[in-house]
TORMAR-108086 format. One record per residue (C-alpha): residue in one letter; x, y, z. Coordinates in Angstrom, 3 decimals. Last residue first. Example, Ala and Ser with C-alpha at 12.3 -4.5 7.8 and 13.67 -1.06 7.14 Angstrom:
2
- s	13.670	-1.060	7.140 .
- a	12.300	-4.500	7.800 .
//
This chain:
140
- x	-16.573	-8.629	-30.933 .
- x	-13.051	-8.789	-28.725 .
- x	-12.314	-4.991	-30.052 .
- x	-15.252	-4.336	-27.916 .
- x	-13.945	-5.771	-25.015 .
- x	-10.932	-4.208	-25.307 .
- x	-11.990	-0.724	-25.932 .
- x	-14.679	-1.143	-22.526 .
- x	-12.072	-2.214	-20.263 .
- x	-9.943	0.740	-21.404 .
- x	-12.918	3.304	-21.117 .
- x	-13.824	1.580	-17.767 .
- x	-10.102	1.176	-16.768 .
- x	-9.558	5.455	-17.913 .
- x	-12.953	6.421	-15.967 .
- x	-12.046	5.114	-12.443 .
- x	-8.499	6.281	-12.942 .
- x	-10.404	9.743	-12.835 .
- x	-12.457	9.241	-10.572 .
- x	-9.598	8.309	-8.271 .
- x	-9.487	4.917	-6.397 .
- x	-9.583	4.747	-3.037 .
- x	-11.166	0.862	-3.032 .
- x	-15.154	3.140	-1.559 .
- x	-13.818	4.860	-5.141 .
- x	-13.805	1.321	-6.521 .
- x	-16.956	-0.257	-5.326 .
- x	-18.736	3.019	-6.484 .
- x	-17.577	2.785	-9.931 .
- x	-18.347	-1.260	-10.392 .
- x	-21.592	-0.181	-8.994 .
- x	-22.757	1.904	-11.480 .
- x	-21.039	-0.057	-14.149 .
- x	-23.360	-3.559	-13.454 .
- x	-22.226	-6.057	-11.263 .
- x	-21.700	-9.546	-11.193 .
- x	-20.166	-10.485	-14.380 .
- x	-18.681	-6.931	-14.236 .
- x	-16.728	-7.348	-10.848 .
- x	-13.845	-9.478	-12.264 .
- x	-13.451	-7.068	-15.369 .
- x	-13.359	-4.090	-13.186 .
- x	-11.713	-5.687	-10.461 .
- x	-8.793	-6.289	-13.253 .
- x	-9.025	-2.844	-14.829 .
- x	-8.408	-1.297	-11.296 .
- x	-5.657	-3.036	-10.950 .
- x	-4.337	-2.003	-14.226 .
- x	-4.824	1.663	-13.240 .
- x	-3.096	1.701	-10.010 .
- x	-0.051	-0.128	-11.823 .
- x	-0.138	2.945	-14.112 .
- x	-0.328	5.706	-11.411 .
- x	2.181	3.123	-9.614 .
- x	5.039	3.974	-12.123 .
- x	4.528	7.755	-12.354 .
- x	5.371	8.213	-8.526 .
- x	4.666	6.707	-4.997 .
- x	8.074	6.192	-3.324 .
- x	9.162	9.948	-1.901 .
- x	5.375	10.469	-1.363 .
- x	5.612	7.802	1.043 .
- x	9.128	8.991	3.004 .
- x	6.769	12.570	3.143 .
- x	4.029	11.164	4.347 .
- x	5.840	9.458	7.639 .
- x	5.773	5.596	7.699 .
- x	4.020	4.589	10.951 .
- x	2.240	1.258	10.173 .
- x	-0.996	3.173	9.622 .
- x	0.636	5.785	7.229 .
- x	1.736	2.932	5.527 .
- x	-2.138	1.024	5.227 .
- x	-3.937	4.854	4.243 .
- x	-0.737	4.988	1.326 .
- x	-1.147	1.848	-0.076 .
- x	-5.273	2.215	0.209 .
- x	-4.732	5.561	-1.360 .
- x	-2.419	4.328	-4.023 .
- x	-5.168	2.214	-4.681 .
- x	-5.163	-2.004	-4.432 .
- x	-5.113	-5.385	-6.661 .
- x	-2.317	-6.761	-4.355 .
- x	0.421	-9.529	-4.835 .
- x	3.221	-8.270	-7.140 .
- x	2.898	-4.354	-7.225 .
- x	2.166	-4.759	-2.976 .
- x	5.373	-6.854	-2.419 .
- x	7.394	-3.856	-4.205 .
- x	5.919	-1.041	-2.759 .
- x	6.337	-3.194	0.623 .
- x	9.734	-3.666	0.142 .
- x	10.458	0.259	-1.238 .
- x	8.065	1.003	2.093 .
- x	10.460	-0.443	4.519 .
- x	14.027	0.430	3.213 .
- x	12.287	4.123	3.655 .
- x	11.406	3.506	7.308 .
- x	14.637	1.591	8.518 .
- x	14.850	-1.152	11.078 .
- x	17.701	-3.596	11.477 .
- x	19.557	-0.677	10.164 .
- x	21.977	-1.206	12.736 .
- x	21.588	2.051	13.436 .
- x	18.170	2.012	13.280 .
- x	17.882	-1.167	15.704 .
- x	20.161	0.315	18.170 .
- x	18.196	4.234	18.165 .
- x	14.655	1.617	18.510 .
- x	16.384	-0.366	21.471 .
- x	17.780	2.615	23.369 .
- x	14.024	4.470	22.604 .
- x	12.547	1.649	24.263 .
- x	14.893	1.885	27.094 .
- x	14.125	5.187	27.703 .
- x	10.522	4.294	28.043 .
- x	10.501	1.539	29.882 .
- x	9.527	-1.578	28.232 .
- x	6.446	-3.293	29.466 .
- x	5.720	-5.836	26.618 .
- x	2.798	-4.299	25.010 .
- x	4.486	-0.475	24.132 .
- x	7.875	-2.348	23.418 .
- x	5.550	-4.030	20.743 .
- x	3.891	-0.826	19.911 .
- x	7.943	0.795	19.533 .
- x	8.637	-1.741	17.020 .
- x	5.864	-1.005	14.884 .
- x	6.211	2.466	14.807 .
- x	9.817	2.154	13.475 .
- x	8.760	-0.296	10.947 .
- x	9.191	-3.550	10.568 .
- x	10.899	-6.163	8.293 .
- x	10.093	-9.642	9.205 .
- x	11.440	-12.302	10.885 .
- x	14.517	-10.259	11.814 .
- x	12.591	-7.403	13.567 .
- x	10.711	-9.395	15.703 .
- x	13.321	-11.772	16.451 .
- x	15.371	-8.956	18.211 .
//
């Protein structure tokens, strides 16, 4: 029961660390049909949380967001539920940011493959260089 109090989990999750500890499996699937019920643990509750952990602490792609859900056990369709219009444009900020970190280092080439090995679209790709390159020259 601590696991799923300390920190929100997901269904997946829960049934790995029934997985390591030994638990039979119909009494793994007792605990995981309590916990939902409870809604100690709950898959869309889950990735709104993280959604909204990852917009305020991460520079990362809706592909890397989506790659690290689908990893924790959050079904596509609960994920495509979340990702929408508002995290195209957080996407694109972030990718602004790495771009302006990463060009006192790197040169454009680069910068582009470093993000697309990030996830990041072409096409978002080309709007925070095009953005990135309007602001700075604006700044001269």
């Amino acid at each position: 029961m601590k696991y799923v109090l300390f920190k929100k989990r997901t269904r997946k999750e829960v049934k790995e660390k029934c997985r390591i500890l030994n638990y039979e499996e119909d009494y793994t699937e007792d605990v995981l049909n309590y916990l939902e019920e409870n809604d100690y643990i709950n898959d869309e509750v889950y990735t709104q949380k993280y959604l909204a952990d990852v917009k305020k602490l991460k520079t990362v792609s809706i592909t890397e967001i989506k790659q690290d859900l689908l990893r924790r056990g959050v079904e596509e369709s609960i994920i495509e539920k979340y990702l929408n219009e508002d995290l195209q444009e957080f996407e694109l900020q972030n990718a602004m940011k790495l771009i302006q970190k990463k060009s006192r280092t790197m040169e454009i080439p680069k910068i582009k493959r470093f993000l697309q090995n990030k996830g990041y679209s072409y096409d978002i790709i080309r709007k925070a260089i095009d953005n990135c390159s309007e602001i700075e020259d604006n700044e001269e």
